[in-house]
C-alpha positions as CSV (number, residue, x, y, z in Angstrom):
1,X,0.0,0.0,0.0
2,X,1.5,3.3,-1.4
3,X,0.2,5.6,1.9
4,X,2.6,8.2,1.8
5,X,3.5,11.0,-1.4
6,X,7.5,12.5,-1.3
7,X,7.5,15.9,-3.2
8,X,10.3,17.9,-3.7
9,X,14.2,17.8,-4.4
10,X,15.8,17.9,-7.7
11,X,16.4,14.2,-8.3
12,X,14.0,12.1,-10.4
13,X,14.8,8.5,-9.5
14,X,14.0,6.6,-6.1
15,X,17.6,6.1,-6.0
16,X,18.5,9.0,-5.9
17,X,15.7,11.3,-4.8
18,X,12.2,12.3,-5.1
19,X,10.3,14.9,-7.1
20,X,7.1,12.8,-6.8
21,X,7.1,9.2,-5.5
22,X,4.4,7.5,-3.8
23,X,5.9,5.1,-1.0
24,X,5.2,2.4,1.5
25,X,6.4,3.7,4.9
26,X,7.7,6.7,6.3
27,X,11.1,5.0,6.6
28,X,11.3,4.2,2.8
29,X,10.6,8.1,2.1
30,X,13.3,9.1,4.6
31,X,15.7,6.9,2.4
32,X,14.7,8.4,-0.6
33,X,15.1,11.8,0.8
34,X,18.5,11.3,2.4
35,X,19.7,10.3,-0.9
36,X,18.8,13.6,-2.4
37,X,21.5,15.6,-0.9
38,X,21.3,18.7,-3.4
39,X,17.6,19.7,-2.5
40,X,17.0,21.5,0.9
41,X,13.1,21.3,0.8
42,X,10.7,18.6,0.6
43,X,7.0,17.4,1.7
44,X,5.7,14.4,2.8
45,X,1.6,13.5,2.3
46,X,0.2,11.1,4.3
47,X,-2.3,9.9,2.1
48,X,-4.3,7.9,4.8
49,X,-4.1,7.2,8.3
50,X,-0.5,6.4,9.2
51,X,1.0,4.8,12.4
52,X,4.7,4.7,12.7
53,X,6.7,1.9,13.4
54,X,9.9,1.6,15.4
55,X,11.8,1.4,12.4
56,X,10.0,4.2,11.2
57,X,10.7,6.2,14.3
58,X,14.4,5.0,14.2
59,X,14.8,6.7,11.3
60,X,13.3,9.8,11.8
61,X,16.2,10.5,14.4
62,X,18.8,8.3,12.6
63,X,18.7,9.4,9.2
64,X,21.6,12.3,9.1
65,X,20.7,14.3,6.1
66,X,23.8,16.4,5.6
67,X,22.0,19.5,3.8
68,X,19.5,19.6,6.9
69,X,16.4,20.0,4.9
70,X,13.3,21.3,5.9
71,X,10.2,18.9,5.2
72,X,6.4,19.6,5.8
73,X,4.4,16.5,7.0
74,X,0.9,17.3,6.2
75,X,-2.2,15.2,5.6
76,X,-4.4,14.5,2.6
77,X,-8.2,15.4,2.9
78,X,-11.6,14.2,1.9
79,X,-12.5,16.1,-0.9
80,X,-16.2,16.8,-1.0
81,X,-17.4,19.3,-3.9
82,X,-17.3,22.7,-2.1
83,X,-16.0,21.1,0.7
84,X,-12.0,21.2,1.3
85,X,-10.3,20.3,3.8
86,X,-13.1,18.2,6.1
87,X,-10.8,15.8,7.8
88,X,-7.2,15.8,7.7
89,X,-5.5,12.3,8.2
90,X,-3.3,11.3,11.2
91,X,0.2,10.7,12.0
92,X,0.5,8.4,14.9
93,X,3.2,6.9,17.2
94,X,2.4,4.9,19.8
95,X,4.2,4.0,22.6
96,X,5.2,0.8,21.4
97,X,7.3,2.5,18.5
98,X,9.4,4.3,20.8
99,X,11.9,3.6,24.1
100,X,11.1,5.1,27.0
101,X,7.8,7.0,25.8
102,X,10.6,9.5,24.0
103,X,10.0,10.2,20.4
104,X,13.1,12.0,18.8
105,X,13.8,13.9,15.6
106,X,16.9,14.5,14.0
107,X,18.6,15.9,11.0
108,X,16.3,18.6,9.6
109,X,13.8,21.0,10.4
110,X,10.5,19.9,10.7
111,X,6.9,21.7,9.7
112,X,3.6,20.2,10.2
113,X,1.0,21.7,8.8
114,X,-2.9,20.7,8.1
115,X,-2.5,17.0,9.7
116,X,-4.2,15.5,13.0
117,X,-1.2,14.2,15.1
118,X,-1.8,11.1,17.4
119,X,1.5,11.1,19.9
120,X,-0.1,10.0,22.8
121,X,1.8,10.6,26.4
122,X,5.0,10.8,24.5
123,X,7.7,13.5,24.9
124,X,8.8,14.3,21.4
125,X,12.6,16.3,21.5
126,X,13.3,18.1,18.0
127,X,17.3,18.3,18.7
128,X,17.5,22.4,17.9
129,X,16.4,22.2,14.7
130,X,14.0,24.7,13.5
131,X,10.4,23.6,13.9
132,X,6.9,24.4,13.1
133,X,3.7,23.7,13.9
134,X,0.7,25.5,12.1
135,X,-2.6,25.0,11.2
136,X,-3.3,21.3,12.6
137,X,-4.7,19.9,15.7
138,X,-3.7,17.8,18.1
139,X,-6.0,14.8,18.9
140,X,-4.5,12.8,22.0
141,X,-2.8,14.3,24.8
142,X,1.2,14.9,24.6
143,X,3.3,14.5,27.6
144,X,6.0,17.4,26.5
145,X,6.9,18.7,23.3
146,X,10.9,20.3,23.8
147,X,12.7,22.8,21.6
148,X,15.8,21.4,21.9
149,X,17.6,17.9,22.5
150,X,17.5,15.1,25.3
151,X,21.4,14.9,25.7
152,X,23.6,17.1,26.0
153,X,24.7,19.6,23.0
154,X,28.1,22.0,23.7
155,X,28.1,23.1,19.5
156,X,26.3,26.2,19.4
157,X,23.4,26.2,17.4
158,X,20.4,29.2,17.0
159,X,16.7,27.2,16.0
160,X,13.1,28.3,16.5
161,X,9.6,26.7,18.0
162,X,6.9,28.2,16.2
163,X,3.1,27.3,17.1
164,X,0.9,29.2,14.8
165,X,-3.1,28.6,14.6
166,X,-2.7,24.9,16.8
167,X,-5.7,23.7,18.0
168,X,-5.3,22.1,21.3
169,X,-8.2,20.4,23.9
170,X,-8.9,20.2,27.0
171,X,-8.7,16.4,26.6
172,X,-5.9,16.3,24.3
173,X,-3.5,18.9,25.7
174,X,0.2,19.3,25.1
175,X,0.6,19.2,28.5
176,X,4.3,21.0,28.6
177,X,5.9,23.6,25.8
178,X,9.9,24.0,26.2
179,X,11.5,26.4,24.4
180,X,15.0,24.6,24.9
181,X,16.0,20.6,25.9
182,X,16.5,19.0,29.0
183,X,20.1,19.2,29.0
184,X,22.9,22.0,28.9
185,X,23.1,23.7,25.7
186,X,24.4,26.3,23.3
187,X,22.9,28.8,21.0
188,X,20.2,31.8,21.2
189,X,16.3,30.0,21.3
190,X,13.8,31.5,19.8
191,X,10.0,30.5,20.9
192,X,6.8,31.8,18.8
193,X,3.2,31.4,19.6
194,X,0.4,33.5,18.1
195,X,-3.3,32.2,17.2
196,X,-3.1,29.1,19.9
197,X,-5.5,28.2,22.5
198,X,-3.1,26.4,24.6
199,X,-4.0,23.6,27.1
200,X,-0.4,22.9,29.5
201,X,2.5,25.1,30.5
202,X,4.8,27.0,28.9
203,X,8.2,27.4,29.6
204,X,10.7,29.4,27.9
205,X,13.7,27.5,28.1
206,X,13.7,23.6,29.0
207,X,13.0,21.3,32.0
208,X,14.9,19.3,34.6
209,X,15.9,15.1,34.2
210,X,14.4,13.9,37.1
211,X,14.8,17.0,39.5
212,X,18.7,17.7,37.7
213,X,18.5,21.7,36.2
214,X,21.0,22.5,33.4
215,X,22.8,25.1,31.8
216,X,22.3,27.1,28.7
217,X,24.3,29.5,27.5
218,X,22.5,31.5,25.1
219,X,19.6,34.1,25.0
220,X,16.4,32.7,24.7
221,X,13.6,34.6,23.2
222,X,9.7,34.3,23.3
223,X,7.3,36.0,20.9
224,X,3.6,35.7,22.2
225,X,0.8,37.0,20.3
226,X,-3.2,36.3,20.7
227,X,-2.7,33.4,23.1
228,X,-4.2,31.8,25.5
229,X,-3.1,29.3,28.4
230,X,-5.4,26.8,30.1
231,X,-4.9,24.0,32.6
232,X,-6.2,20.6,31.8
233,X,-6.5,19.2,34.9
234,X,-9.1,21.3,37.5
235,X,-10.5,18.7,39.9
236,X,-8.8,21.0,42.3
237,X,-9.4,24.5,41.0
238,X,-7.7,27.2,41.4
239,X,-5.7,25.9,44.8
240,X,-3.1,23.7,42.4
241,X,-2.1,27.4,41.3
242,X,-0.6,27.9,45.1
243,X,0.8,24.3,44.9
244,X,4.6,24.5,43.8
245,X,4.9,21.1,42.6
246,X,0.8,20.3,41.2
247,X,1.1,23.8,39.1
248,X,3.4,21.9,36.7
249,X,1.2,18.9,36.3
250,X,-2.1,20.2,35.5
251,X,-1.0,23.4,32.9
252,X,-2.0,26.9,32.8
253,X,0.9,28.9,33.5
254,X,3.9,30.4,31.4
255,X,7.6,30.4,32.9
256,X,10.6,32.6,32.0
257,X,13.0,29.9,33.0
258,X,13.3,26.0,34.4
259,X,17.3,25.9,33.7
260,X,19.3,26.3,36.5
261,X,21.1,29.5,34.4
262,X,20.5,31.0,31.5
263,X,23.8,32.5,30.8
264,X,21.8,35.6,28.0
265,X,18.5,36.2,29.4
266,X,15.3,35.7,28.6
267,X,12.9,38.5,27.1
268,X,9.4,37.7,26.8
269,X,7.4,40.0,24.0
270,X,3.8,39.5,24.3
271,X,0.4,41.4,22.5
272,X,-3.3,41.1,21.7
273,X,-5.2,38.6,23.7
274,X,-3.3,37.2,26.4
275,X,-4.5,34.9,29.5
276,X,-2.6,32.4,31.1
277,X,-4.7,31.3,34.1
278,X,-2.2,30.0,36.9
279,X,0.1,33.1,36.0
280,X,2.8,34.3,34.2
281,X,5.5,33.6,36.3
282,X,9.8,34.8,36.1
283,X,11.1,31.6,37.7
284,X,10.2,27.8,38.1
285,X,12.1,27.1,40.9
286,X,14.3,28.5,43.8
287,X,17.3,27.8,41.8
288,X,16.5,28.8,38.4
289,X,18.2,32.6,37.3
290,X,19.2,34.2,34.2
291,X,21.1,36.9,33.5
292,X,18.1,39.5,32.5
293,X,14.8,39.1,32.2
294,X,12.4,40.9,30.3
295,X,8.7,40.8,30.0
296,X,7.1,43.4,28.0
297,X,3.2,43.6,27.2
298,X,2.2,45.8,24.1
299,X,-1.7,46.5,23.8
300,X,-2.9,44.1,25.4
301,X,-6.4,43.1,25.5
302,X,-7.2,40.7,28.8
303,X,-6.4,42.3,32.5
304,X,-3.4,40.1,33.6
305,X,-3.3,38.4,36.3
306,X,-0.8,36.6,38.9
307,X,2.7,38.0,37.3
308,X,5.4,37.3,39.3
């Protein structure tokens, strides 16, 4: 079954590249991609509803693509006459694909755009490569969605997080936005959200291994436009807001910094509509710092509430 479309690149052969070819799994399509190293753009179409397999999730962190492409994952739609764009078809990864609930990608930049994506209680780590999300939905609530990488990384390297027009639920929340990893790193960060109706946390730079802060040294930036931030999780109400360890688990909140330093700063730009719930808060814990931080507000439209 030929489920998923490869567009792009310069190469004509499925030797040697794709401009169109129609292929089996998502692994096969990295292959064929990988092989074009002159192209530096490319799009993959799921044609129906895929799930990944291990292999396939293998190689989206194994496959080193030396011209670090960027390719869009999108969906195809039922086409009904006056009637685009009805239902977009899903990418999912289930926990069996993956170790440790961790799904990893590595070796371009990734942009998913009108697609439904299934990565159910999985933290997914995009390495500091530029990603994107925009216009898509998630269905099935994510664990944590990071920035940067799961190890380690002393190279410097500057990437961005965009989220643009996601639509999140309360049932299928992406429970925690990092800007950076959860390791030490190197390089400026630059997180953008505008359009979203956000159900987690967000936090500028990345999070602690169990309970271990990091490093970075780099300025981190976060553009916020026309956003909004929503727990998931209320059985308790508003007291999990006064709760220093339940405020992480249940969403609602921004925060300028979980890294034990933040050698650059961290400036935080925000306009139009803007609520976060729980609060928009400088610091995630007693021993998180940075050098400056900055939080500016520019015609704003909500009364804020709980900075600090």
């Amino acid at each position: 079954k030929w489920s998923i479309l490869v567009q792009g690149g310069t190469n004509q052969t499925d030797t040697a590249g794709t401009v169109r070819h129609a292929y089996g799994t998502l692994t096969s399509a990295l292959r064929a991609i990988k092989a074009d190293t002159s192209s530096s753009s490319f799009k993959i179409t799921f044609l129906d509803d895929y799930t990944a397999s291990s292999s396939d999730c293998s190689s989206l962190y194994n496959t080193s693509i030396t011209n670090k492409p960027t390719i869009v994952f999108t969906g195809a739609v039922n086409y009904e006459e006056s009637t685009s764009y009805k239902n977009w078809t899903t990418f999912s990864v289930p926990s069996s694909a993956v170790s440790s609930n961790m799904l990893k990608f590595n070796g371009f930049n990734a942009y998913f755009t009108h697609i439904n994506v299934d990565w159910n209680g999985l933290s997914v780590y995009f390495n500091r490569y530029n990603t994107t999300f925009t216009d898509m939905e998630f269905v099935s609530p994510v664990t944590a969605i990071y920035g940067g990488s799961y190890n380690s990384a002393s190279t410097t390297v500057d990437y961005k997080l965009v989220f643009d027009n996601v639509e999140m639920r309360k049932d299928a929340p992406v429970k925690q936005i990092f800007g950076g990893g959860q390791d030490a790193s190197t390089g400026d960060i630059q997180l953008n959200i505008s359009n979203c109706v956000i159900y987690g946390n967000v936090y500028a730079s990345g999070g602690p291994y169990n309970g271990t802060l990091y490093t970075h040294t780099g300025m981190i930036t976060v553009n916020m436009s026309d956003v909004s931030i929503h727990p998931f999780d209320t059985k308790n109400g508003s007291s999990d807001m006064l709760n220093p360890t339940n405020i992480h688990a249940v969403g609602g909140s921004f925060w300028g910094t979980y890294a034990k330093n933040v050698t650059g700063g961290i400036y935080l730009h925000v306009s139009g509509k803007y609520e976060a719930d729980y609060g928009t808060w400088f610091s995630a814990g007693e021993k998180c710092k940075a050098k400056n931080l900055y939080y500016g507000f520019k015609n704003i439209t909500n009364p804020l509430k709980f900075v600090g």
